[in-house]
Residue frames as qw, qx, qy, qz and C-alpha x, y, z in Angstrom:
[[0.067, -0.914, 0.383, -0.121, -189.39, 94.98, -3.43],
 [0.810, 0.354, -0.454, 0.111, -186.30, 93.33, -3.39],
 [0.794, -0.489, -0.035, 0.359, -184.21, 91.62, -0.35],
 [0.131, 0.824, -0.550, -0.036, -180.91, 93.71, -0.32],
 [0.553, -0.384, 0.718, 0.177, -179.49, 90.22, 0.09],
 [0.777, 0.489, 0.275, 0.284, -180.03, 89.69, -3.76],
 [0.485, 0.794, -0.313, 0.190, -177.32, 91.91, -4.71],
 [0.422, -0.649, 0.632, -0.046, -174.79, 89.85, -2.72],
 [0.877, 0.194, -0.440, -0.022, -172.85, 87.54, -5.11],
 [0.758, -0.441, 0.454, 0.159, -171.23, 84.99, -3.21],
 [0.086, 0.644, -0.641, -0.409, -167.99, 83.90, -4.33],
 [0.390, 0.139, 0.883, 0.220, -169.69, 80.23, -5.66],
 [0.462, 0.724, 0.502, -0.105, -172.24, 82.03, -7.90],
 [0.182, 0.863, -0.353, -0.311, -169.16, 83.91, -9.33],
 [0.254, -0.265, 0.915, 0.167, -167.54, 80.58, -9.95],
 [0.524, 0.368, 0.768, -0.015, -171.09, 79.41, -11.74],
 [0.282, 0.852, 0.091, -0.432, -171.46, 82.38, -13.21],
 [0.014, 0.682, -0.571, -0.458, -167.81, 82.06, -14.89],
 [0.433, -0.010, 0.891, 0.135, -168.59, 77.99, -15.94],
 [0.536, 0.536, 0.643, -0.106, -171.48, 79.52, -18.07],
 [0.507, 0.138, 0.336, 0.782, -169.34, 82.38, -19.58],
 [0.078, 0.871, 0.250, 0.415, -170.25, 84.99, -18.11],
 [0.400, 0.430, -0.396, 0.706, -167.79, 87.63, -16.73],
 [0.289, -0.378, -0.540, 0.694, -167.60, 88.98, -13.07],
 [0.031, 0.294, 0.070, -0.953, -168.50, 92.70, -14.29],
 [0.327, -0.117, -0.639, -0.686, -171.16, 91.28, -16.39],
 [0.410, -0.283, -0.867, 0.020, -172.75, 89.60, -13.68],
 [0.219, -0.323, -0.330, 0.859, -172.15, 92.68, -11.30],
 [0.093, -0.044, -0.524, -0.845, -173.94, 94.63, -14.61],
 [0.374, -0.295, -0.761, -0.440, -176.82, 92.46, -14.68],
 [0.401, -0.401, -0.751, 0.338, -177.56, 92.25, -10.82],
 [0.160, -0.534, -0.274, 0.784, -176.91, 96.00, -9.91],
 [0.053, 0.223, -0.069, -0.971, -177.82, 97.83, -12.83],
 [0.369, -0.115, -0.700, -0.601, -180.44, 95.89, -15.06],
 [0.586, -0.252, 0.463, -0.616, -182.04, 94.27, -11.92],
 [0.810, -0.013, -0.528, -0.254, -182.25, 90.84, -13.32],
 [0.896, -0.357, 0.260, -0.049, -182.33, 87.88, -10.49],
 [0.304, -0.429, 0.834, 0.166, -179.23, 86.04, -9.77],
 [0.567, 0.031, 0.801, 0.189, -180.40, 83.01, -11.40],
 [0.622, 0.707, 0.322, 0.096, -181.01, 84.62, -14.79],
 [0.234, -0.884, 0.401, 0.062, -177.68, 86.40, -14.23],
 [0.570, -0.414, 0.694, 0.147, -176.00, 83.46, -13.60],
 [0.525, -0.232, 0.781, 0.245, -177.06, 81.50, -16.05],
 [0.568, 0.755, 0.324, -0.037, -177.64, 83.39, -19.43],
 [0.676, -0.006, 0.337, 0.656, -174.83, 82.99, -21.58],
 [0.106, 0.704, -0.058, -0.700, -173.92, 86.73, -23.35],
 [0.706, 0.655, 0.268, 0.028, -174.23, 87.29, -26.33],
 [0.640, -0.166, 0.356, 0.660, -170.76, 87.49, -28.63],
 [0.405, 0.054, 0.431, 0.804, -171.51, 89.20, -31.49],
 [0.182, 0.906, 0.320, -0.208, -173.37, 92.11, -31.18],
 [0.522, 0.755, 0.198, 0.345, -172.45, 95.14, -33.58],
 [0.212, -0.917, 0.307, -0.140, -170.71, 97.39, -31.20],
 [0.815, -0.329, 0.462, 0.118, -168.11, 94.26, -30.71],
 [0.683, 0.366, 0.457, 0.437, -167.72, 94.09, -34.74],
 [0.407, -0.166, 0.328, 0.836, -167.31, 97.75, -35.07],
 [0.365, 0.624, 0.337, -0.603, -170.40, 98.53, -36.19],
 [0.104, 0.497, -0.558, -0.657, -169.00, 97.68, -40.34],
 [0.171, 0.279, 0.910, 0.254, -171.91, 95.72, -41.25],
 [0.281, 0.759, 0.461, -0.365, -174.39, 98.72, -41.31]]
């Protein structure tokens, strides 16, 4: 079971979070809804070019 203090981002793990390119609401995304740990949160870079992003005109 998880600490409710993991879903508290401080405002320096929003500042690492942003050096690795990843958004606030992405991070917010990952913690609260997916459940991943902060530090795989933080510091897994999104992915750019998924298909919904392109429109979906390569299928």
């Amino acid at each position: 079971m998880r600490d409710p203090y993991d879903y508290y981002i401080t405002p320096e793990e929003y500042e690492i979070a942003e050096k690795n390119g990843v958004c606030a609401s992405t991070l917010r995304s990952r913690i609260y809804d997916l459940c991943w740990s902060k530090e795989r949160a933080i510091n897994t870079p999104p992915i750019k070019n998924h298909l919904w992003r392109i429109g979906m005109t390569s299928i």
